[in-house]
C-alpha positions as CSV (number, residue, x, y, z in Angstrom):
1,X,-7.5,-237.5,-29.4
2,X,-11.2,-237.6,-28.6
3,X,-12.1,-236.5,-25.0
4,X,-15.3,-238.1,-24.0
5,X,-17.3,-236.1,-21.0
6,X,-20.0,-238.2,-20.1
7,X,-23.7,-238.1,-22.4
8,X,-22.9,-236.7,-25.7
9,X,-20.5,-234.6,-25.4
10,X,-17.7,-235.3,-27.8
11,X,-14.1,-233.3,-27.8
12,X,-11.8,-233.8,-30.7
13,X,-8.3,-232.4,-30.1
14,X,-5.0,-232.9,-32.0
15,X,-1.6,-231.5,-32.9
16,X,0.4,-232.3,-35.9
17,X,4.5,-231.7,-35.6
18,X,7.5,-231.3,-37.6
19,X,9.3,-234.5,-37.9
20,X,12.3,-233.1,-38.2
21,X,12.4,-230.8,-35.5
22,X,9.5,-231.6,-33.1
23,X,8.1,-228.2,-33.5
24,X,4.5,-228.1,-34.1
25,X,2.9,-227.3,-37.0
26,X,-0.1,-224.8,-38.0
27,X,-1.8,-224.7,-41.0
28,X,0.0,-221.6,-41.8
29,X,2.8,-223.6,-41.5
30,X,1.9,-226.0,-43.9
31,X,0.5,-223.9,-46.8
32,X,2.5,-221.3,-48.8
33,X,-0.2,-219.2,-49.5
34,X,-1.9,-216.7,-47.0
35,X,-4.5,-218.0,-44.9
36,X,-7.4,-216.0,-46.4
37,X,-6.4,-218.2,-50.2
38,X,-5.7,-221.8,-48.0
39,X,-8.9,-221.3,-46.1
40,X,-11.1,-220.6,-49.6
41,X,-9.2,-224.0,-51.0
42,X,-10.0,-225.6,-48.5
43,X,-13.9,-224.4,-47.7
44,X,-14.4,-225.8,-51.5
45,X,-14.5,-229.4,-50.4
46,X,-16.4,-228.8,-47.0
47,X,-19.2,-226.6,-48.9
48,X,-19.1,-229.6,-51.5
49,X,-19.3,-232.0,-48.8
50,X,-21.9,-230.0,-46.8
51,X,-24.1,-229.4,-49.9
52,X,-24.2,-232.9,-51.3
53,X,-26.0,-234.0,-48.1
54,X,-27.6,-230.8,-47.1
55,X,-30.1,-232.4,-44.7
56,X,-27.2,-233.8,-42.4
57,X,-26.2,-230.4,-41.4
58,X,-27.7,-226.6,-40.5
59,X,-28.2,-225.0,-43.4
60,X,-26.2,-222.3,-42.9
61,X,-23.3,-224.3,-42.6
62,X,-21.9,-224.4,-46.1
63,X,-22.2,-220.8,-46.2
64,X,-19.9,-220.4,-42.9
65,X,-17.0,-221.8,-43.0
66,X,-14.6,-219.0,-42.2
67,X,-16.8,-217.6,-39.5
68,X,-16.9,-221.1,-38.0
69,X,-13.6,-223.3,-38.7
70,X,-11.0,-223.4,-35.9
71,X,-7.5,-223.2,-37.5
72,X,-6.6,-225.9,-35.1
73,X,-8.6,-228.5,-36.2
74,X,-7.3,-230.2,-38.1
75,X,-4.2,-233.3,-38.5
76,X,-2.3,-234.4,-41.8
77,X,-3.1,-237.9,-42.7
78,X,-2.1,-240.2,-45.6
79,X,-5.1,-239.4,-47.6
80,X,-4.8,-235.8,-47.0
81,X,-5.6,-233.1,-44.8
82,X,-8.7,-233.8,-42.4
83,X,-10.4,-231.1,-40.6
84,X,-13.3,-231.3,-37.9
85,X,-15.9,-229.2,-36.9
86,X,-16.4,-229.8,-33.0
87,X,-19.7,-231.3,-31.9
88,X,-23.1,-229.0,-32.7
89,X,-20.7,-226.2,-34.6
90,X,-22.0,-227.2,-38.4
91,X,-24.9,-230.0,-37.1
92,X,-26.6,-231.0,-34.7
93,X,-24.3,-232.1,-31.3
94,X,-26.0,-235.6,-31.7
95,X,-23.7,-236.1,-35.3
96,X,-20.3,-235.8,-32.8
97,X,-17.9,-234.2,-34.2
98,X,-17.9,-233.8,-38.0
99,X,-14.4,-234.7,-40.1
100,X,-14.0,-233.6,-43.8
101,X,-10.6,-235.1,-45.8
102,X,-9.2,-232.7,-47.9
103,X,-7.3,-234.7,-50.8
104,X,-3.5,-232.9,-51.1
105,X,-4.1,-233.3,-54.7
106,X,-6.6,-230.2,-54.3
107,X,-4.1,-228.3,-52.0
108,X,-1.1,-229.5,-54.3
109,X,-0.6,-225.8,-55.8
110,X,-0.3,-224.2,-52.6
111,X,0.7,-227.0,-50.0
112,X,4.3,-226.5,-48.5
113,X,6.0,-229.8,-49.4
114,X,9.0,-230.8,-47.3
């Protein structure tokens, strides 16, 4: 969901649930591994991401990750796990909101698989 409050201001929210129960899930649900190991897995692809296009984003933003990622942001899609930095956390608030898909093939060792 993506809450629009008039100018600029962007606000992504969403919640991911259990299928078979209805409960919803967290991303320590959905990794077997403790946070601190998911959260370097998955920092990897943002730094990538963030570093390929440097001039996109502040430059301390590759570097801060786990000071600045919000375990709730985040959904499971198709093509993998996609996490968002809300508007003006990693760039400037005039980029929105900024998504990074992490493939499960690079969380397959440590993803929970139902």
């Amino acid at each position: 969901v993506t809450v629009y409050d008039g100018g600029y201001d962007l606000t992504v929210w969403s919640e991911t649930f259990d299928l078979s129960n209805g409960g919803r899930l967290t991303l320590d649900d959905v990794f077997s591994a403790p946070d601190s190991a998911y959260l370097e897995v998955l920092s990897w692809t943002v730094k990538d991401t963030i570093n390929a296009d440097i001039e996109h984003y502040y430059p301390e933003s590759a570097n801060t990750f786990l000071q600045t990622f919000q375990k709730d942001d985040f959904c499971l899609c198709e093509e993998g796990i996609l996490l968002y930095f809300q508007q003006g956390i990693i760039s400037s608030a005039v980029n929105g909101p900024e998504p990074f898909m992490v493939s499960y093939d690079t969380v397959k060792e440590i993803f929970r698989l139902w």
